[in-house]
N, C-alpha and C positions, 0 to 999 in steps of 0.2 A: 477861711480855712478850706471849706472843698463852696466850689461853683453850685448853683443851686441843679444843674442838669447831673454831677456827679453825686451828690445829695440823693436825688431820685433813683438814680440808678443803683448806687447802695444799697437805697431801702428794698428797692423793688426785689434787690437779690436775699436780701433779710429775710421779708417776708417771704417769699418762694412766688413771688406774682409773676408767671412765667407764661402768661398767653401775650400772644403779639397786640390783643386789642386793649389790654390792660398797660401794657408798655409804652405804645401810641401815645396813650392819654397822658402816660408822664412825662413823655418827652415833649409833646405838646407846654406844657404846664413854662419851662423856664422863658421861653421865647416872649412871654408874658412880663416877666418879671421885669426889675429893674435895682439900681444898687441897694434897694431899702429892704429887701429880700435877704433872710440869710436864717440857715438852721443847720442840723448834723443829725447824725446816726451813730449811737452805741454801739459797738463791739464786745462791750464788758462782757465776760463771762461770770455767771451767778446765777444761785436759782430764787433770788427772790423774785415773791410773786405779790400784785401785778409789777413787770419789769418793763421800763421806760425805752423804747427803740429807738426813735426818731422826733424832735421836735421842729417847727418850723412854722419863721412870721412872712408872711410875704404880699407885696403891691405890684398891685401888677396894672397897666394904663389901656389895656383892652381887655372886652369880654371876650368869650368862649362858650360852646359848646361840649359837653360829654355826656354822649350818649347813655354809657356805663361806665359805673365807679365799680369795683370788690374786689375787698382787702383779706387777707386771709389774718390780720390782727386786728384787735380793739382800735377804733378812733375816734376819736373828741375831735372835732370838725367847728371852729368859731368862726363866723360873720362880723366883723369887725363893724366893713359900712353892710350897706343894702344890698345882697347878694342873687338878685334875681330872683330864680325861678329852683323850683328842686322837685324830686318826686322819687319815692323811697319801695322799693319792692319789683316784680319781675311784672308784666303785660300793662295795660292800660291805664295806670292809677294819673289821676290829675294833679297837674301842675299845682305847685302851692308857692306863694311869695315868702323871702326869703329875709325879714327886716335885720338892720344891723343888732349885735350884738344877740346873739342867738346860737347855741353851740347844740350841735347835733351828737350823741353820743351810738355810735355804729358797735354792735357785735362784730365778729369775725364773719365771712363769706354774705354781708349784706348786700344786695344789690341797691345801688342808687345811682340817681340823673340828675344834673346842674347846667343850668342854661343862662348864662352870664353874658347874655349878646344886649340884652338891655339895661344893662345895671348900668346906675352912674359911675362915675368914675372921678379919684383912680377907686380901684376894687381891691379891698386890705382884708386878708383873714391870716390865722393860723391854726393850725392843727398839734396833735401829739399823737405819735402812732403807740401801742405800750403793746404785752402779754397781759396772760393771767386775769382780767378784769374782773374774771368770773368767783377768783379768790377774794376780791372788796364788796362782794354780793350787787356786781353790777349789773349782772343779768337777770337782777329782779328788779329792775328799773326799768325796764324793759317790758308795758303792758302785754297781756295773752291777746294775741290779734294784731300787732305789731312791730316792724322790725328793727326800731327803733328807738331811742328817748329825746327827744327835745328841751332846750332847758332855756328860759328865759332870763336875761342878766340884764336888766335896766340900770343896776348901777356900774356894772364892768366890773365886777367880781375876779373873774377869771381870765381877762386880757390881761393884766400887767403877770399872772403866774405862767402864760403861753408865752409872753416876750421875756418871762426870763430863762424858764427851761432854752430857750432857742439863743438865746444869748450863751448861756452857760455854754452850750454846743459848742457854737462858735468863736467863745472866748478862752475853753480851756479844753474842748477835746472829750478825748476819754478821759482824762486826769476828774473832769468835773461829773461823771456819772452818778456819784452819792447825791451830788447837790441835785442834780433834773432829778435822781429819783426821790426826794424831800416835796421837789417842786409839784413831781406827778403826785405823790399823795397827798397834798394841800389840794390838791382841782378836785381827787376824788371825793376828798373830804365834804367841799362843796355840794357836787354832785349827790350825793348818798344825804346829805343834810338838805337838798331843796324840799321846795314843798309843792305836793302834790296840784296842779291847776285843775285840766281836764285832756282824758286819755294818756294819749303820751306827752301830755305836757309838763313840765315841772316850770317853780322858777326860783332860781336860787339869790342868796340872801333872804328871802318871806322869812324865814325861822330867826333871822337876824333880829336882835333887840333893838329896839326904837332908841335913838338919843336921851329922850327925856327918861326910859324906866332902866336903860343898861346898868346905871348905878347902883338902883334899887336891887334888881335881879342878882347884878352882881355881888353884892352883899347876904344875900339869901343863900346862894350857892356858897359862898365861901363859910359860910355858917356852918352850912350841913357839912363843907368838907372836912371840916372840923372836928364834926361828931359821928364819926363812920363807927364807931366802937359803941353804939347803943342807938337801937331804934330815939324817932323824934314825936314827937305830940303834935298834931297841928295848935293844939289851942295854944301850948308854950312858946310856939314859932308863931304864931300871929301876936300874941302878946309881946314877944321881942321885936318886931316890927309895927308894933304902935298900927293893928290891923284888924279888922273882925278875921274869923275861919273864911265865912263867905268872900268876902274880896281877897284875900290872900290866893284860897284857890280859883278863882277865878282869873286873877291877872299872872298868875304863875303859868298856869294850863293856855291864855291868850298869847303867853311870850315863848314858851318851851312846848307847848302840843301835850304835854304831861303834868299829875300831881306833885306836888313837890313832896310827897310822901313816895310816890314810884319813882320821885326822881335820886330821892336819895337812897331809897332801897338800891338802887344800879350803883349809884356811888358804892356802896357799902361790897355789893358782889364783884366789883373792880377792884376790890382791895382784898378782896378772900382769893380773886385769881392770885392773885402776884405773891401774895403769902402761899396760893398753893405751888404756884411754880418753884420760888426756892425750899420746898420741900418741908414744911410744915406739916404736922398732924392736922388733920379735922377736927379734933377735938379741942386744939388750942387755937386754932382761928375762931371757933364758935363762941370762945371767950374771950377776945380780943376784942372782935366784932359787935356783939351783944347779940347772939343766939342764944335760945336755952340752950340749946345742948349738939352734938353735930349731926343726929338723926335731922332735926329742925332745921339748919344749915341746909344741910344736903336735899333736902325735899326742897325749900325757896331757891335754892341754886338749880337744881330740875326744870322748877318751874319757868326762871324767864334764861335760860340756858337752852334749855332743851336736852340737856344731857347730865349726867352724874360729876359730880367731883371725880372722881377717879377717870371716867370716860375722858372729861374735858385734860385732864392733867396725859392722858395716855393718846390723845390725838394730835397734840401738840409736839408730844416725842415723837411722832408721826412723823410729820413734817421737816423734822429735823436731818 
């Protein structure tokens, strides 16, 4: 549907990247390419936030050089294969190897360097340009001391949802904008769910259930989904799973990072939201739910909230 050089130049005008040395770098980018290459740019007008710009998969049969990358939007940047060389920030920082399957997650106005002159070949990534990232709390992914998030994908996670957003592009246009922005928040999903390695490292699926306990787990959660209308006992949930307390919360907190007592308390305030959105009393969700009462409520709702019932309900019509 558009050539990968009109592609760039799209975006470039999207985002407002309007120095000649930023432009260079795009234009540079198709000369590389080859038919296996193919992505789009959104036009939609909408204010949801984060909003999906540009996606795009591409091979390309020589390396390259760029000096400087900076975008003035969010970018999720994947290595497909082994992507050379990179180096992230303004003066002298060292070169760092680039292995495949490794997606960089860029704030807006970041500077960065890629040096693809030694990489094998051919050299496969894809990218998603979006807004708003800052709305999916992505810019707390982003360590103090760094301008970046790095995320590790050993099993490929997030390539087949990069090749489909860029499909979707190129398959339907603007007509498929809903779908890339499904797709965009299935990556972010990812993302916000890896798990911490070191510094700015994450690596996403670690939070993922192993084969052998997903059944197990998955049956524990569907339990508690169950019973969102009344706090739960651990000893009557290890009992129904044929389990002492001790191994119960121990292998629960090994597969989720959480109690399965805080896990279902969250379930529980997921469903006091939705009840308070369509416009419920406090005092009838507090009996729904299994609160004493909605003082009780509304304090536990504070607490892993950070804000009041009413606040949460009044910042929502906010955004609207």
């Amino acid at each position: 549907m558009y050539s990968l050089f009109n592609l760039m130049k799209k975006l470039c005008n999207k985002c407002q990247k309007l120095t000649m040395e930023r432009f260079a770098n795009i234009l540079y980018i198709p000369a590389m390419a080859n038919e296996s290459s193919y992505g789009f740019v959104w036009e939609t007008k909408c204010n949801a936030l984060p909003l999906i710009m540009g996606a795009t998969k591409r091979v390309r049969k020589k390396g390259w050089f760029s000096p400087r990358f900076i975008n003035d939007c969010w970018v999720f940047d994947y290595s497909i294969s082994a992507y050379g060389k990179y180096r992230v920030g303004r003066g002298a920082r060292k070169w760092r190897e680039r292995p495949a399957r490794v997606g960089h997650l860029y704030p807006p106005h970041v500077t960065y360097a890629e040096d693809l002159r030694q990489a094998g070949r051919p050299i496969e990534d894809a990218w998603l340009i979006f807004g708003g990232g800052e709305a999916a709390g992505l810019d707390r992914l982003v360590p103090k001391g760094y301008s970046y998030a790095r995320f590790l994908d050993p099993e490929g996670l997030c390539l087949p949802l990069l090749e489909k957003a860029a499909s979707i592009g190129q398959g339907e246009g603007d007509a498929g904008f809903w779908k890339a922005q499904a797709v965009l928040c299935e990556i972010i999903w990812l993302l916000i769910s890896a798990k911490p390695v070191k510094d700015e490292t994450y690596a996403v699926g670690s939070r993922n259930i192993s084969a052998n306990s997903s059944a197990w787990l998955a049956s524990v959660r569907e339990y508690l989904r169950g019973r969102c209308n009344r706090p739960i006992r651990l000893g009557d949930l290890a009992k129904r799973f044929n389990v002492s307390v001790s191994t119960l919360c121990h292998r629960y907190h090994g597969e989720t990072g959480q109690s399965p007592v805080n896990d279902h308390l969250r379930m529980r305030m997921e469903l006091v939201k939705t009840m308070l959105l369509k416009g419920q009393r406090l005092k009838e969700i507090a009996e729904e739910t299994g609160f004493y009462d909605q003082y009780h409520l509304s304090k536990m709702f504070k607490q892993l909230a950070g804000i009041s019932p009413r606040q949460f309900v009044r910042s929502l019509a906010e955004t609207r």
